[in-house]
C-alpha positions in Angstrom: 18.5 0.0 -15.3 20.0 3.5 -16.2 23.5 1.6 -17.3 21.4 -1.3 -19.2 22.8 0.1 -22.6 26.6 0.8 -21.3 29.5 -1.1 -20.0 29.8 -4.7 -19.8 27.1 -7.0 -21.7 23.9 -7.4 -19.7 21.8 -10.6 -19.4 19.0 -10.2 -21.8 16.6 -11.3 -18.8 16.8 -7.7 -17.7 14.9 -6.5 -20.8 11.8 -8.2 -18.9 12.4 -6.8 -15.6 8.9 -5.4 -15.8 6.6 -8.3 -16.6 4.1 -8.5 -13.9 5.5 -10.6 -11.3 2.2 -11.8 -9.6 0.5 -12.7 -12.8 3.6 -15.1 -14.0 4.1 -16.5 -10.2 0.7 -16.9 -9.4 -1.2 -17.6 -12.6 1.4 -19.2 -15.2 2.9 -20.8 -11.9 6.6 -19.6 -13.5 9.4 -17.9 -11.7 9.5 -14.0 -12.5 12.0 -12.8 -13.9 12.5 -10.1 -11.2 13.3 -12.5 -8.7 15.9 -14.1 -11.2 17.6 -10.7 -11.7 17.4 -10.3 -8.2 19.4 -13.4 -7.3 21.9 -12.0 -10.1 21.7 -8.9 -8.4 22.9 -10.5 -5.1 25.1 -12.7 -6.5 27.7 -10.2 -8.2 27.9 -8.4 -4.5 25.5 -5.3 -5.3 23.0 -4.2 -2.2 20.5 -2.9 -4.5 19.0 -1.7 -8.1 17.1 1.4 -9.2 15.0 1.1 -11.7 12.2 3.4 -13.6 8.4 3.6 -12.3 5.8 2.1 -13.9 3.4 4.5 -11.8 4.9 7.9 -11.8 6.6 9.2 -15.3 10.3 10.1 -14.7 10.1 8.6 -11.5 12.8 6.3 -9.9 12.0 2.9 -7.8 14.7 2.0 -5.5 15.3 -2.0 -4.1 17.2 -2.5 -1.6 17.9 -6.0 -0.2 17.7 -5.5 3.5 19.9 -9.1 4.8 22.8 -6.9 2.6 22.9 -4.0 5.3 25.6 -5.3 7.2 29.5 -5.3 7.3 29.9 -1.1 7.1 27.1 -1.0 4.0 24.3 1.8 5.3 21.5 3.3 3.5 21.7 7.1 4.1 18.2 9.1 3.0 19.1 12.0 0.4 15.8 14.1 0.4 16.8 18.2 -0.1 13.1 18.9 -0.8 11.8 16.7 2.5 9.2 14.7 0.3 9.6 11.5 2.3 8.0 10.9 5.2 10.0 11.8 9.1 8.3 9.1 10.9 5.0 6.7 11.0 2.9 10.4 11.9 4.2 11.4 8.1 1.6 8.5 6.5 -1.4 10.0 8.4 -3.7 12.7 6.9 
């Protein structure tokens, strides 16, 4: 989403990457555009998207598509300020 204005024309579907996924599956019984872009995603060999939170201002969302970590791709954790959780004991409180 950061390069949607630069580079190479993008599909126009992207401008409704953040329509509400369960409401257009579930109640207009129509595929979301999400899973659309994500097929696109897949398709022109990328692993994964960011994309900007609709929870947390400034914040990033990361999707990646887990049956693409294979053949030498790796996901590798970059965390300076160790904000994410170390293991399952990290989600208790």
């Amino acid at each position: 989403m950061r390069q949607l204005h630069h580079g190479e024309p993008w599909d126009t579907l992207w401008h409704d990457w953040h329509e509400d996924w369960r409401h257009l599956r579930f109640e207009m019984h129509i595929e979301p555009p999400s899973w659309v872009l994500g097929d696109m995603v897949l398709a022109q060999g990328h692993v994964g998207i960011l994309f900007p939170s609709q929870v947390q201002a400034g914040g990033t969302n990361v999707v990646v598509y887990a049956r693409c970590i294979k053949d030498g791709n790796r996901i590798e954790v970059n965390d300076p300020d160790a904000r994410l959780p170390r293991d399952q004991s990290s989600w208790t409180r």
